[in-house]
Every structure is written in structure tokens, then in C-alpha cells.
C-alpha angles and dihedrals in degrees: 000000000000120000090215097046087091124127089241093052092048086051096047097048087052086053096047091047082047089046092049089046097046083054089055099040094053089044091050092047087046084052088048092044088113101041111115109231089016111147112198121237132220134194115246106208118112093044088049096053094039082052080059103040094056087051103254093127116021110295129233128274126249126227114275116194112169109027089238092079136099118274110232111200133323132303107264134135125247119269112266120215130268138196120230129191124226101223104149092073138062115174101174127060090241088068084252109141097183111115111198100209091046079053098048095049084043091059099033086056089047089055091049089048092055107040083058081048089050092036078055096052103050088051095058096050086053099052080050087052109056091041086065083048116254140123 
């Protein structure tokens, strides 16, 4: 048995890999900021699991570790990310629809995201930690 094989674990490593591409798809829209034509981009993560959480979609499966507990939702796999292009808007005469200062704040909230998601993490290895028996 693997102590990082847990649902939350598993939960917490997608949002990371959605957190890190977020970072790469607005840096990629502010470079972009100039191109004519260009359509921003933006990361679909948190929408799709909450989709999946409220039971719109089937819901995730709790940890079972002796055959004789409840079963807790379905066994699916977390939502992976997806990037979606904004092509309905154009906000610049040059048919560019990317807005510094919408892309900066975006950022500035995903670093902040995954610094909490990071800060998490640390706590639960060192709750692990100090379970094994360490400092």
C-alpha cells in the first residue's frame, strides 16, 4: 500500500498539473497580447470537477480499506484539464481579445492557488512525517 495512492493526494497532484498549465496558457495569451487574430486561451479544471462533485457527471470514489465499508461513489477518474479558446470576443481593432490587466490578476490569483496547494502539501508530509517517526 502506498501512503500517497489516496483519493486526496490524487486530487491535490491534478490540481497542481491544472495550476502549472494555467501558469503556461496565460503566459502564453500576455505574450500574445500584440498578435493580431490572436484568441486567448484559459485552463478548465475546477468547473469540470465541481461538475463531478454535485453529481452531474459520476462522482468520485472514496477509499475503501477493508471490503466490509461503505462504497462512496463510482469509480471514475478525476477530470483532467482542458484548454478552451475564447473565440466569441475580440476587444482590440486588430481582432485580439487578450486584456493585460484580466491576464495579470489571473496570474497573480493562480500563484496564489498554488502556493495554498504547495503550503497543503507540506503539511501533510509532515504529518506523515512525524507518524513514521521523524522530526
Amino acid at each position: 500500500m502506498s501512503f500517497l495512492d489516496k483519493p486526496s493526494w490524487n486530487l491535490m497532484e491534478r490540481s497542481l498539473d491544472a495550476s502549472a498549465l494555467r501558469q503556461k496558457v496565460v503566459a502564453n495569451n500576455i505574450a500574445n497580447v500584440d498578435t493580431p487574430n490572436y484568441k486567448r486561451a484559459d485552463v478548465v479544471f475546477e468547473e469540470l470537477l465541481q461538475d463531478q462533485l454535485n453529481g452531474s457527471t459520476p462522482s468520485i470514489e472514496g477509499r475503501r480499506t477493508d471490503p466490509r465499508h461503505f462504497v462512496i461513489g463510482n469509480s471514475t477518474s478525476l477530470p483532467n484539464s482542458e484548454v478552451k479558446t475564447d473565440e466569441s470576443t475580440a476587444i482590440n481593432n486588430n481582432m485580439n481579445n487578450v486584456d493585460m490587466d484580466y491576464e495579470m490578476s489571473l496570474m497573480a490569483k493562480n500563484q496564489l492557488k498554488y502556493n495554498t496547494m504547495i503550503q497543503q502539501m507540506n503539511s501533510e508530509f509532515k504529518k506523515l512525517r512525524t507518524v513514521l517517526g521523524g522530526k
